[in-house]
HTML snippet that shows the backbone in 3Dmol.js (N, CA, C, O; Angstrom):
<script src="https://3Dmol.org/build/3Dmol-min.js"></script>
<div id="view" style="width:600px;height:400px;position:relative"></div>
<script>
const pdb = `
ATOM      1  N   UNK A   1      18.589  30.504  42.718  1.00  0.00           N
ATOM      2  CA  UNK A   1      19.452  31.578  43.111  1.00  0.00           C
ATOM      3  C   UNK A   1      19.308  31.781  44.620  1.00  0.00           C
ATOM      4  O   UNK A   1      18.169  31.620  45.058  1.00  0.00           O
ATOM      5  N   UNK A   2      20.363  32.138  45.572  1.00  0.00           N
ATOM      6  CA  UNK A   2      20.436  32.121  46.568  1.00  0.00           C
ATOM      7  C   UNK A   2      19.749  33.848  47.101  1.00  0.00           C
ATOM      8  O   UNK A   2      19.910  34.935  46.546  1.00  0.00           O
ATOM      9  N   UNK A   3      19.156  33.580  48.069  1.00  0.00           N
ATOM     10  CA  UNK A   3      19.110  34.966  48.839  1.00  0.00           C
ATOM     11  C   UNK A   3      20.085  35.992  48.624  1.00  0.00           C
ATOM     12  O   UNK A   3      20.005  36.990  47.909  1.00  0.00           O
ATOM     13  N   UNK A   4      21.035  35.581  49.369  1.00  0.00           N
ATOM     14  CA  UNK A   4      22.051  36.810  49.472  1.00  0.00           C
ATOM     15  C   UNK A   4      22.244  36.870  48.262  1.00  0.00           C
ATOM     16  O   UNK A   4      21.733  37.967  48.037  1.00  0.00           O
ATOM     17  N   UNK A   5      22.736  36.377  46.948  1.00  0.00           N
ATOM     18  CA  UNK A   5      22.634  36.701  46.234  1.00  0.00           C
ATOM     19  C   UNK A   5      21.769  37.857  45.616  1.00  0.00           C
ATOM     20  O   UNK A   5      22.118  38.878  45.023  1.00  0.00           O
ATOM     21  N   UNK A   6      20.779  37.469  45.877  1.00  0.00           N
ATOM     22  CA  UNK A   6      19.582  38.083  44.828  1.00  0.00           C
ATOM     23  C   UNK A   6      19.609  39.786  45.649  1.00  0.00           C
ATOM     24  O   UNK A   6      19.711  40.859  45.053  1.00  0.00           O
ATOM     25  N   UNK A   7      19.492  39.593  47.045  1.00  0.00           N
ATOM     26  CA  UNK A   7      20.094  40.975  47.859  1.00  0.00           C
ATOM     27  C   UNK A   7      21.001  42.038  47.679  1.00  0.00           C
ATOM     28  O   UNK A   7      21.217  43.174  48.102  1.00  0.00           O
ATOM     29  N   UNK A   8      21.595  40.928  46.611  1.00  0.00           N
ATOM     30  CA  UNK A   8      23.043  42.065  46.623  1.00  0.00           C
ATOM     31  C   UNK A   8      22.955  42.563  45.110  1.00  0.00           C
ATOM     32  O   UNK A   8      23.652  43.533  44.815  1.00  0.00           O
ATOM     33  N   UNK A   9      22.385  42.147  44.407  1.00  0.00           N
ATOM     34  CA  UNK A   9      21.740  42.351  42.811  1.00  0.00           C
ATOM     35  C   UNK A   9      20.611  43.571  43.408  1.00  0.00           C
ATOM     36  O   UNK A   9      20.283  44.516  42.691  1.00  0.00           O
ATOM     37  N   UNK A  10      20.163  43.418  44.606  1.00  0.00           N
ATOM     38  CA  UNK A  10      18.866  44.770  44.728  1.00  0.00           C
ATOM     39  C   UNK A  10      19.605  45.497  45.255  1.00  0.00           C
ATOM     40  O   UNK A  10      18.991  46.563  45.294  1.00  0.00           O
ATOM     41  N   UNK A  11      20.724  45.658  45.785  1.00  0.00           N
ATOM     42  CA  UNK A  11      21.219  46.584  46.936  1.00  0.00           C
ATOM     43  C   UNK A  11      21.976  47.846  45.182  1.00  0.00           C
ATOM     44  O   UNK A  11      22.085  49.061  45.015  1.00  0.00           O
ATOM     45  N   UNK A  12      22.311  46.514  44.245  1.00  0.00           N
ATOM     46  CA  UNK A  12      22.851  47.682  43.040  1.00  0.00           C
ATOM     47  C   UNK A  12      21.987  48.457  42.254  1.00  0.00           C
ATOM     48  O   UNK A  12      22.213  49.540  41.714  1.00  0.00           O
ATOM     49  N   UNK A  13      21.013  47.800  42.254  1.00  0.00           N
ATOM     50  CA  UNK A  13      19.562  48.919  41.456  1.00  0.00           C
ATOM     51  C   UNK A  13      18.840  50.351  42.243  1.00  0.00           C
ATOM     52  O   UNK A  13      18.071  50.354  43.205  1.00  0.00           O
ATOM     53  N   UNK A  14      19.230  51.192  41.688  1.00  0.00           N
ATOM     54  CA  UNK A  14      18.132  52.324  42.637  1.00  0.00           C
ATOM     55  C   UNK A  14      16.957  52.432  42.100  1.00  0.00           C
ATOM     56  O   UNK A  14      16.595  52.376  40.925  1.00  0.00           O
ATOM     57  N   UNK A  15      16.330  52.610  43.184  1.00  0.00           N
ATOM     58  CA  UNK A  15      14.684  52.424  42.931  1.00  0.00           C
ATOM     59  C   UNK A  15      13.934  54.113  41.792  1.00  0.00           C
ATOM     60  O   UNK A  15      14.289  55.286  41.903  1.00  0.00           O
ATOM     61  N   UNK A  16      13.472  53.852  41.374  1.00  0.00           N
ATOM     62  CA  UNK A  16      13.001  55.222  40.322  1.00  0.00           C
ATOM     63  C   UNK A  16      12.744  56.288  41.412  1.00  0.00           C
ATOM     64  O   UNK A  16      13.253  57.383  41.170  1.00  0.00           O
ATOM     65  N   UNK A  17      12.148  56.191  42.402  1.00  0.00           N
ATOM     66  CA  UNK A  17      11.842  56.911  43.684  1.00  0.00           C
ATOM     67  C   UNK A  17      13.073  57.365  44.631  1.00  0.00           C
ATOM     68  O   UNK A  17      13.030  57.703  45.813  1.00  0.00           O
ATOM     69  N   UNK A  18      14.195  57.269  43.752  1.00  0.00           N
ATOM     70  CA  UNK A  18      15.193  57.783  44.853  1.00  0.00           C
ATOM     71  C   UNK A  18      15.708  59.469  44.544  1.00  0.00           C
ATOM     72  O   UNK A  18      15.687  60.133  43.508  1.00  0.00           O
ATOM     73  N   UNK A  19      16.101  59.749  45.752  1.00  0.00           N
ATOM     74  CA  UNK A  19      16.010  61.190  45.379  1.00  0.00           C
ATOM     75  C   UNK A  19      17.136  61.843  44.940  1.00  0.00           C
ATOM     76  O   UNK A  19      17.204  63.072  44.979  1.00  0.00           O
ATOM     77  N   UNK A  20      18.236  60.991  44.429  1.00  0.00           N
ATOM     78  CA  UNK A  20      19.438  61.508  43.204  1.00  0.00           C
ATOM     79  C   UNK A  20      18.821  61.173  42.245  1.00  0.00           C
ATOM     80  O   UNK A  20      19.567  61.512  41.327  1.00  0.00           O
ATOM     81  N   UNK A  21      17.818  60.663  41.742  1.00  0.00           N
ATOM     82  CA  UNK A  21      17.182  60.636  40.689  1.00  0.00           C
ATOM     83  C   UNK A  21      16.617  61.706  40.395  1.00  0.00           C
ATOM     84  O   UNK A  21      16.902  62.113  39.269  1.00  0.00           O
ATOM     85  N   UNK A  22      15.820  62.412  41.058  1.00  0.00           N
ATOM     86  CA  UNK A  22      14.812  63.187  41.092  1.00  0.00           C
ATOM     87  C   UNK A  22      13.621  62.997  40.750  1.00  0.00           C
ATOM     88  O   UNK A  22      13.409  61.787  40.683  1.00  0.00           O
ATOM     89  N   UNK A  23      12.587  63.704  40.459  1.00  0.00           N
ATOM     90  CA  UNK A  23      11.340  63.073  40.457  1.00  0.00           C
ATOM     91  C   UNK A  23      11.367  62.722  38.860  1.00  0.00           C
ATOM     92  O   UNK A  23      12.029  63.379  38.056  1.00  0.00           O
ATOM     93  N   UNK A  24      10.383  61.356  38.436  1.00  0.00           N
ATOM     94  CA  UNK A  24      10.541  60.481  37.196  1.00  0.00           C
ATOM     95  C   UNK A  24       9.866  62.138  36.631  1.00  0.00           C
ATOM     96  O   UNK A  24       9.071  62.853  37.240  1.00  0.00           O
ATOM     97  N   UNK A  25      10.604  62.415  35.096  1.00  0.00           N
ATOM     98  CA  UNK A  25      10.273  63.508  34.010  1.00  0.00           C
ATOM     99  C   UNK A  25      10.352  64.671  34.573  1.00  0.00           C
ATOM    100  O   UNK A  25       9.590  65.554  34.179  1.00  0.00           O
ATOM    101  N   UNK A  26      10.924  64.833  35.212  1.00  0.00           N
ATOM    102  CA  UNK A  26      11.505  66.353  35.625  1.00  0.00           C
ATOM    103  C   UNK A  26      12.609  66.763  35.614  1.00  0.00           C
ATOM    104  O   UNK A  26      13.499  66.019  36.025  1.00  0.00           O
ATOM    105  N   UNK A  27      12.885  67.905  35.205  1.00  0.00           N
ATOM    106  CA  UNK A  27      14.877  67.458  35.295  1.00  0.00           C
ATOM    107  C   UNK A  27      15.007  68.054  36.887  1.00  0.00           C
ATOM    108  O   UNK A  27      14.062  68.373  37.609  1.00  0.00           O
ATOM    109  N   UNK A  28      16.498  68.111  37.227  1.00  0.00           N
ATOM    110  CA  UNK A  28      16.712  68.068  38.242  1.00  0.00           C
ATOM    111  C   UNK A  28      16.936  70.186  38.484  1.00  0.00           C
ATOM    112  O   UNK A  28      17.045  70.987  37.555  1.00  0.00           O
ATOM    113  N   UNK A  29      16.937  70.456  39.703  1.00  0.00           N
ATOM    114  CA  UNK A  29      16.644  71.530  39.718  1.00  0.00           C
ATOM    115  C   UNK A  29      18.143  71.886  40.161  1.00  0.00           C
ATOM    116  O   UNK A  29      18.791  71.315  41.039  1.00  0.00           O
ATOM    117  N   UNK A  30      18.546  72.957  39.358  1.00  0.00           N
ATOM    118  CA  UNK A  30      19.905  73.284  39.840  1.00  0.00           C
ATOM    119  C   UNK A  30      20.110  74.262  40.729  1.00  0.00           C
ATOM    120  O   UNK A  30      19.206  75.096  40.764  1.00  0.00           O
ATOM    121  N   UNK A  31      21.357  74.491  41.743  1.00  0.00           N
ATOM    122  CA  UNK A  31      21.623  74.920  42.752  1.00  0.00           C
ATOM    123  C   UNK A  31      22.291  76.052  42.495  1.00  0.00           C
ATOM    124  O   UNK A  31      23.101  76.035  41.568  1.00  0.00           O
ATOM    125  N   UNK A  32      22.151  76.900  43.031  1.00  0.00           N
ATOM    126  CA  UNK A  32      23.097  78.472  42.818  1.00  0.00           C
ATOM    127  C   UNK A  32      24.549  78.475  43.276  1.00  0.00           C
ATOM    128  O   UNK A  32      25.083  78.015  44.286  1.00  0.00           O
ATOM    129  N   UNK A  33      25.112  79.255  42.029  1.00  0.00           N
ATOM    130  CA  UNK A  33      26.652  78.601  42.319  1.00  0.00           C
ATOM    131  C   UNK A  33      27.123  78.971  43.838  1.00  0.00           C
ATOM    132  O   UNK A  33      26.242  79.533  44.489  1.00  0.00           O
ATOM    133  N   UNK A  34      28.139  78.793  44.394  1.00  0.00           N
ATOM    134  CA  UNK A  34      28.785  79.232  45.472  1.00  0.00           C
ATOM    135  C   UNK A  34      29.958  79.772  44.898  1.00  0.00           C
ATOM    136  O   UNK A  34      30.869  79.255  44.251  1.00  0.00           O
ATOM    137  N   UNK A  35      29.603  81.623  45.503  1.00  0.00           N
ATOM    138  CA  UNK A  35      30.603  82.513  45.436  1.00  0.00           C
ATOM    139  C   UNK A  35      31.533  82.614  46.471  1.00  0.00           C
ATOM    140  O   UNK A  35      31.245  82.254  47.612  1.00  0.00           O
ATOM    141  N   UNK A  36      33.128  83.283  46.037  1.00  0.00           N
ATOM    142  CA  UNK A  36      33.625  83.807  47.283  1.00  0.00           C
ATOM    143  C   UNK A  36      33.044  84.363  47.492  1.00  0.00           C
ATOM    144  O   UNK A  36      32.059  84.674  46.823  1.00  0.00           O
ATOM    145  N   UNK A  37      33.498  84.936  48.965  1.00  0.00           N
ATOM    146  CA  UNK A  37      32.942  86.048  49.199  1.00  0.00           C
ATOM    147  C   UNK A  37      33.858  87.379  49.308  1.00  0.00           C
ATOM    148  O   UNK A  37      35.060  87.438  49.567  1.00  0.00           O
ATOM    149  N   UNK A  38      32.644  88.787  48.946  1.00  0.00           N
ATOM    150  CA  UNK A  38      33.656  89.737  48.549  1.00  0.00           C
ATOM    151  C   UNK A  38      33.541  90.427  49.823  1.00  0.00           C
ATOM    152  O   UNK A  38      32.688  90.526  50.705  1.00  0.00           O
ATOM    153  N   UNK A  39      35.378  91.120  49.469  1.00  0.00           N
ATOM    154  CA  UNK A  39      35.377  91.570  51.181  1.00  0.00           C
ATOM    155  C   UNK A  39      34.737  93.437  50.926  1.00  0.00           C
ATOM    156  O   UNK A  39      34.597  94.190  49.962  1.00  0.00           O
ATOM    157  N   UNK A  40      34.526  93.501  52.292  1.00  0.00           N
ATOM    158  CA  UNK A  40      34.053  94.992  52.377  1.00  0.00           C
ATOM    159  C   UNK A  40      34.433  96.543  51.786  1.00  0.00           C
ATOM    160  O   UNK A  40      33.953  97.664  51.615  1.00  0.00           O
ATOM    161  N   UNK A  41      35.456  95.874  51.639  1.00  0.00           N
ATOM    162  CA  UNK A  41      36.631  97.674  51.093  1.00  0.00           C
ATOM    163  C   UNK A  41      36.197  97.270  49.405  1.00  0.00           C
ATOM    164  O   UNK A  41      36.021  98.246  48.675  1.00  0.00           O
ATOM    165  N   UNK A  42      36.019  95.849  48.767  1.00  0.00           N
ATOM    166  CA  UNK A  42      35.538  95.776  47.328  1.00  0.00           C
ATOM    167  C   UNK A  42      33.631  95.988  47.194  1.00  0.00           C
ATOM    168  O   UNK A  42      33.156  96.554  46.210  1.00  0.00           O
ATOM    169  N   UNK A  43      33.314  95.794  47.597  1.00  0.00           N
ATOM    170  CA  UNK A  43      31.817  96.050  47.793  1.00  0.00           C
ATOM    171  C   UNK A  43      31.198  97.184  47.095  1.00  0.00           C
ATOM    172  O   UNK A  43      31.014  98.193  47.775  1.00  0.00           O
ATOM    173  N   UNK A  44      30.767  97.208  45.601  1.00  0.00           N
ATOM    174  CA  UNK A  44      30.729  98.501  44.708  1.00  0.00           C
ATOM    175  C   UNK A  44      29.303  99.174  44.995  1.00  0.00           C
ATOM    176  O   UNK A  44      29.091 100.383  44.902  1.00  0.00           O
ATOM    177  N   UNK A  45      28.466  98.315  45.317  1.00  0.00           N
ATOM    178  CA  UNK A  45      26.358  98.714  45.054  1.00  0.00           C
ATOM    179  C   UNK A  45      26.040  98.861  46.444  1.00  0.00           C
ATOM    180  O   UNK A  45      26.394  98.113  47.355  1.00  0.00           O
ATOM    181  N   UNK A  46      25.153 100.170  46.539  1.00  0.00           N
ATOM    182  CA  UNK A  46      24.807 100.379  47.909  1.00  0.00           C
ATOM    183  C   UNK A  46      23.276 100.511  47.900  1.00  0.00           C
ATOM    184  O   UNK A  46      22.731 100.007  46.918  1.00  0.00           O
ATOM    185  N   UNK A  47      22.703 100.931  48.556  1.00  0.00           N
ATOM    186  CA  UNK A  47      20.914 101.213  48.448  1.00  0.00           C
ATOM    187  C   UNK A  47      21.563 102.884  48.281  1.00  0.00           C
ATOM    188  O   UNK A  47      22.543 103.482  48.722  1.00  0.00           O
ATOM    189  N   UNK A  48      20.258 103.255  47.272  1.00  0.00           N
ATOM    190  CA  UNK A  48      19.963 104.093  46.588  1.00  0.00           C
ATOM    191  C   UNK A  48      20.758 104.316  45.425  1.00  0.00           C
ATOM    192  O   UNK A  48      20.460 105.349  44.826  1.00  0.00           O
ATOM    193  N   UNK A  49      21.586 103.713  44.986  1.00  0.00           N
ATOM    194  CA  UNK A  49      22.368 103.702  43.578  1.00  0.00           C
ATOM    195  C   UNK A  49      21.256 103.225  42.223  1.00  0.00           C
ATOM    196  O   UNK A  49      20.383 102.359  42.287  1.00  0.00           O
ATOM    197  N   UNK A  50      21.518 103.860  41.344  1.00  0.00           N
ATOM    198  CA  UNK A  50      20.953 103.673  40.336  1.00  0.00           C
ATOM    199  C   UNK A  50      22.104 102.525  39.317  1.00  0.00           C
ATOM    200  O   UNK A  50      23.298 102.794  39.192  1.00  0.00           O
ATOM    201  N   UNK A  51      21.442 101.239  38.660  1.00  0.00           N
ATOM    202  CA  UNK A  51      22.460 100.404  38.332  1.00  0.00           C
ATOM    203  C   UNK A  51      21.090 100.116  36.635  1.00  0.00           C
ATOM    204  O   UNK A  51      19.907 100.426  36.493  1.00  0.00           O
ATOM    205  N   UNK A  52      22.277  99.284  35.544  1.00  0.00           N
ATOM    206  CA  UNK A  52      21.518  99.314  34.980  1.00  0.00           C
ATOM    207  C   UNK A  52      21.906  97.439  34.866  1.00  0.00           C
ATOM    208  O   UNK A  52      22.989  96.889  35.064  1.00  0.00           O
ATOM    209  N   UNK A  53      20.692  96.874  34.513  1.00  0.00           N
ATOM    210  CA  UNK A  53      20.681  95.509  34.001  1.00  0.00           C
ATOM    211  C   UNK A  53      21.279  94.932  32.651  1.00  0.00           C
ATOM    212  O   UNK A  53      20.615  95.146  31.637  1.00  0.00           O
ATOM    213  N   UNK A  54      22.268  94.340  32.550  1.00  0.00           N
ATOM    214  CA  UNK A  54      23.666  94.268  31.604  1.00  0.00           C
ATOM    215  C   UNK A  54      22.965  92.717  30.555  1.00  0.00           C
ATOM    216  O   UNK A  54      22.857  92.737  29.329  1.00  0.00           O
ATOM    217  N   UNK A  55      22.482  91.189  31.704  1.00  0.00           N
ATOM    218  CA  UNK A  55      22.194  90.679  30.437  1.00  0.00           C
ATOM    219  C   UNK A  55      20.971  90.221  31.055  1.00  0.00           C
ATOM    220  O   UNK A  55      20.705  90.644  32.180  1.00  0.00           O
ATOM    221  N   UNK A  56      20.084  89.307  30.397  1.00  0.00           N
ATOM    222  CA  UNK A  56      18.783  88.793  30.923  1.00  0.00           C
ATOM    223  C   UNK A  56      17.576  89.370  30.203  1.00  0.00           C
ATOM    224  O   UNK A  56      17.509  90.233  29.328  1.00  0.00           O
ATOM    225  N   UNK A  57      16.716  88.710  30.766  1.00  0.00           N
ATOM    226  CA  UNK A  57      14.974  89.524  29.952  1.00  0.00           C
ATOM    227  C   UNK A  57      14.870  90.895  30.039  1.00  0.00           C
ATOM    228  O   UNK A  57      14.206  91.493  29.193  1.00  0.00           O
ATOM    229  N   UNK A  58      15.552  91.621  31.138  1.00  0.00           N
ATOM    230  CA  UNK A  58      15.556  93.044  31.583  1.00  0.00           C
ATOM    231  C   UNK A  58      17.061  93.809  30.930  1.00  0.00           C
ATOM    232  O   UNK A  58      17.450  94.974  31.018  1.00  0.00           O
ATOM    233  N   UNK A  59      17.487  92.972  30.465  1.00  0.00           N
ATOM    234  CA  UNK A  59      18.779  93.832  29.789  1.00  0.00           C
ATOM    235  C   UNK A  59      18.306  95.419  29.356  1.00  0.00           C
ATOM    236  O   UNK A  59      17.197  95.857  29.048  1.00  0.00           O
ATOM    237  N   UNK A  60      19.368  95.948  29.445  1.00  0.00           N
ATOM    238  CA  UNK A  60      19.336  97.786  29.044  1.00  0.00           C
ATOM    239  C   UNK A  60      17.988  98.387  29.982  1.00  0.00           C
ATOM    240  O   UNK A  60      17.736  99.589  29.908  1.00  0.00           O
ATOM    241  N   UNK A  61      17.507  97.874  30.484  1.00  0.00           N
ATOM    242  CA  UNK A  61      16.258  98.807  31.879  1.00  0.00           C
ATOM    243  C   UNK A  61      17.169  99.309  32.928  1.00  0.00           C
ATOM    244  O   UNK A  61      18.027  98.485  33.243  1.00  0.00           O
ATOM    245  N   UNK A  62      17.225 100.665  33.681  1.00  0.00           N
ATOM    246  CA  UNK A  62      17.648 100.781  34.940  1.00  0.00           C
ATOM    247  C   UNK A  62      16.941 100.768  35.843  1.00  0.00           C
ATOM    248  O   UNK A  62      15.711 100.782  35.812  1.00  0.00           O
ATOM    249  N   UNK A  63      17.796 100.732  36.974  1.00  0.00           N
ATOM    250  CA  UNK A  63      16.862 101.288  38.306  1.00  0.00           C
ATOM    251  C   UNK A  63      17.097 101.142  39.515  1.00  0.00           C
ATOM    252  O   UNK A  63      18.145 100.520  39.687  1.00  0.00           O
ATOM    253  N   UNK A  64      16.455 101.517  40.683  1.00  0.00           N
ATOM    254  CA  UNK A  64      16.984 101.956  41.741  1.00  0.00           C
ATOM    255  C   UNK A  64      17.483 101.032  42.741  1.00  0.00           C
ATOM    256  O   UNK A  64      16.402 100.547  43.075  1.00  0.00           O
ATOM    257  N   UNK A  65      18.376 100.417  43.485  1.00  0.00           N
ATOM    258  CA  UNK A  65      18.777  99.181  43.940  1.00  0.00           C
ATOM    259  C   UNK A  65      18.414 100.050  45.766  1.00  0.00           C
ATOM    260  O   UNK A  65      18.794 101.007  46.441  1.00  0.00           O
ATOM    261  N   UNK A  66      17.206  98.605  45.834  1.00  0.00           N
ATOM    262  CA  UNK A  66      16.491  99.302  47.387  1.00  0.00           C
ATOM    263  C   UNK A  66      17.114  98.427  48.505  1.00  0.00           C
ATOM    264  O   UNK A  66      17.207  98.896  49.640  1.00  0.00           O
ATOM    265  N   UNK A  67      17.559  97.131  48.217  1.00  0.00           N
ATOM    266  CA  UNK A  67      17.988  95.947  48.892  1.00  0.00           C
ATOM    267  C   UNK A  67      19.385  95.791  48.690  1.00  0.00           C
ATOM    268  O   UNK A  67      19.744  95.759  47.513  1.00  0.00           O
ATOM    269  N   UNK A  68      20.152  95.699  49.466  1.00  0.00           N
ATOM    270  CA  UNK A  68      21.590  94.857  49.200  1.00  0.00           C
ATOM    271  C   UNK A  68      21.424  93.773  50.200  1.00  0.00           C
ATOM    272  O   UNK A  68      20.935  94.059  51.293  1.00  0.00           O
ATOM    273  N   UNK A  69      21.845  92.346  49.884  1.00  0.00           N
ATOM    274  CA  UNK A  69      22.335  91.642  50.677  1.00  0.00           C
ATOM    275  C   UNK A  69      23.514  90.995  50.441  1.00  0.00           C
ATOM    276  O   UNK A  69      23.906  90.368  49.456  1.00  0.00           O
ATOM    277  N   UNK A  70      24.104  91.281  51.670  1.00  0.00           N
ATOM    278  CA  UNK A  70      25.865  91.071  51.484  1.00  0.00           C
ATOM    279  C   UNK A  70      26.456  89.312  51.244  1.00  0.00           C
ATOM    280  O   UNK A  70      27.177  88.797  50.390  1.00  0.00           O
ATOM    281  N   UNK A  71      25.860  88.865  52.252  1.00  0.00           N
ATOM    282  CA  UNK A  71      25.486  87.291  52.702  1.00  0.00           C
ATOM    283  C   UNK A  71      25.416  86.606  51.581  1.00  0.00           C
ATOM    284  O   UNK A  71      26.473  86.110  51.192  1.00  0.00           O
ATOM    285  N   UNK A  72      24.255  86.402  50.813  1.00  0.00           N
ATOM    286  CA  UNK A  72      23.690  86.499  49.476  1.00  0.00           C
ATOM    287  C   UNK A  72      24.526  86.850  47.964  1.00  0.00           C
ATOM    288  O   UNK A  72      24.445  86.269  46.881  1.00  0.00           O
ATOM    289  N   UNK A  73      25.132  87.729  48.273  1.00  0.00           N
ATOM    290  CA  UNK A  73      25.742  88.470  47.214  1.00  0.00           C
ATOM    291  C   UNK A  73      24.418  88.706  46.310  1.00  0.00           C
ATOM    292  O   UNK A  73      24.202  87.993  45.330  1.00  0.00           O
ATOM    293  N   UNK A  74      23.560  89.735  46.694  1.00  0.00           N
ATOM    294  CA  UNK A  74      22.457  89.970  45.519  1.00  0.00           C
ATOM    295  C   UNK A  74      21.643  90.958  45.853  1.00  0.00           C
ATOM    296  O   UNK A  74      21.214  91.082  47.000  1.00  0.00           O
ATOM    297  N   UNK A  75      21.388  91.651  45.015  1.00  0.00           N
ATOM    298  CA  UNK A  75      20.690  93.096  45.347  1.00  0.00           C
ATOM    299  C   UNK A  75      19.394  93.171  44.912  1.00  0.00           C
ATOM    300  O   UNK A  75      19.045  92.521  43.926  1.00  0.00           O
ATOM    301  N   UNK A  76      18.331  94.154  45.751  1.00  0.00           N
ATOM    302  CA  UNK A  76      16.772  93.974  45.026  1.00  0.00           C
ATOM    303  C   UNK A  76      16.224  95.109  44.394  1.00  0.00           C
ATOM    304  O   UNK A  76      15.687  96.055  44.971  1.00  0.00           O
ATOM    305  N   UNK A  77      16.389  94.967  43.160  1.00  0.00           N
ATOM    306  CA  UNK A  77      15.968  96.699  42.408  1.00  0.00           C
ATOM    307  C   UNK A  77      14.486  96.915  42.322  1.00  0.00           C
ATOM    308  O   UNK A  77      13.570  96.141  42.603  1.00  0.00           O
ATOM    309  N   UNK A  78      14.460  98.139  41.873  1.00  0.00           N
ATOM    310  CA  UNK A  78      12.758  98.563  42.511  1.00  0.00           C
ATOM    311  C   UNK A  78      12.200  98.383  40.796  1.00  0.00           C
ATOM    312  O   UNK A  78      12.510  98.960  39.753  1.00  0.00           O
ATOM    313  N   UNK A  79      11.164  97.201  41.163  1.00  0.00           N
ATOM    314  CA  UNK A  79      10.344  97.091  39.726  1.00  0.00           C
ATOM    315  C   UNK A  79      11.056  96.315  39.081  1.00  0.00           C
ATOM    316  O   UNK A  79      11.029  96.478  37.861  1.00  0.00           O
ATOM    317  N   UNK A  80      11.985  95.154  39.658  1.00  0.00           N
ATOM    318  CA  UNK A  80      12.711  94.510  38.404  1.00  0.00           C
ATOM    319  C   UNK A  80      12.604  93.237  38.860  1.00  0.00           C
ATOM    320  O   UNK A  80      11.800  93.158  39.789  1.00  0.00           O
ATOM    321  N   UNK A  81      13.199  92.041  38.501  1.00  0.00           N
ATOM    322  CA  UNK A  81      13.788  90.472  39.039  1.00  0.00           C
ATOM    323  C   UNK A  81      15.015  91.093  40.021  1.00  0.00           C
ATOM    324  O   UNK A  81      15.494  92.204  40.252  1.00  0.00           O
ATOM    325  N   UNK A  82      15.194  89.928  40.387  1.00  0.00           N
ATOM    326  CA  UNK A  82      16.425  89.829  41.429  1.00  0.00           C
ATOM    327  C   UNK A  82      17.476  89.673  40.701  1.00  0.00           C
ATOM    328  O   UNK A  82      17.408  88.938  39.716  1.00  0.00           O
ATOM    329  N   UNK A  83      18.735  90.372  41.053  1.00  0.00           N
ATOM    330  CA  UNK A  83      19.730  89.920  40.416  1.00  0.00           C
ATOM    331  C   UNK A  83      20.697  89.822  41.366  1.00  0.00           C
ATOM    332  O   UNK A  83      20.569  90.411  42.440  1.00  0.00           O
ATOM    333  N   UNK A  84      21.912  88.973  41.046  1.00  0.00           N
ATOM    334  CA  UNK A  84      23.083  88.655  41.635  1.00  0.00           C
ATOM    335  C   UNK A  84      23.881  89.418  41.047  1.00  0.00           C
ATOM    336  O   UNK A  84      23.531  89.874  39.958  1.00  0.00           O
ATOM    337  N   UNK A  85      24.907  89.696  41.484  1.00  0.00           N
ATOM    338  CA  UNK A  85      26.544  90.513  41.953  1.00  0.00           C
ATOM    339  C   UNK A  85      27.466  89.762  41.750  1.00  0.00           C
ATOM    340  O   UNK A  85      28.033  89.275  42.728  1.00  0.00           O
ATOM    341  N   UNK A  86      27.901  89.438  40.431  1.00  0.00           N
ATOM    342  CA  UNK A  86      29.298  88.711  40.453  1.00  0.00           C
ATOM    343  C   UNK A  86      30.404  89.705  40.679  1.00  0.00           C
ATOM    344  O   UNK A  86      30.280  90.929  40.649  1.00  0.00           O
ATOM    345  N   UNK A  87      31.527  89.005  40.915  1.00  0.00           N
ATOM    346  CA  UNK A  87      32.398  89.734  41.508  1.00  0.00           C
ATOM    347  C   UNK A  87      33.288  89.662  40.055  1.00  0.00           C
ATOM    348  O   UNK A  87      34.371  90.241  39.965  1.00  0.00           O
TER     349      UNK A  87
END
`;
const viewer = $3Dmol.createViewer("view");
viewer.addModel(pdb, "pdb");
viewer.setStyle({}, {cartoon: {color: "spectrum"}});
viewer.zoomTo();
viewer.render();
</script>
């Protein structure tokens, strides 16, 4: 078998170590969706609003939202996980 040949048979294999693979037995780690973004006059949660947690491990808990970030779309409640702001 010729060189170039055999080159062009390696150039089609990816190596287990490539990083669209991800690492061998791990799954791949997924990325947070990309929201529009919401404009200012729609913008419902402010700091100091009381909001309650709708689904997740914390479902039906309230509490006090100390953080907004607009950028982000995601707010930081006092004593809870982070949650995101769908629109």
């Amino acid at each position: 078998m010729r060189l170039t040949r055999l080159l062009a048979m390696a150039e089609k294999l990816a190596p287990p170590w490539a990083p669209e693979l991800g690492r061998a037995g791990k799954a791949a780690r997924r990325k947070k969706p990309v929201l529009p973004a919401i404009p200012e006059e729609d913008w419902q949660v402010f700091r100091g609003d009381t909001v309650q947690i709708l689904s997740g491990r914390e479902a039906g808990k309230q509490s006090l939202v100390i953080q907004v970030d607009k950028e982000q779309q995601s707010v930081l409640l006092d004593r809870l996980n982070m949650g995101y702001y769908y629109a």
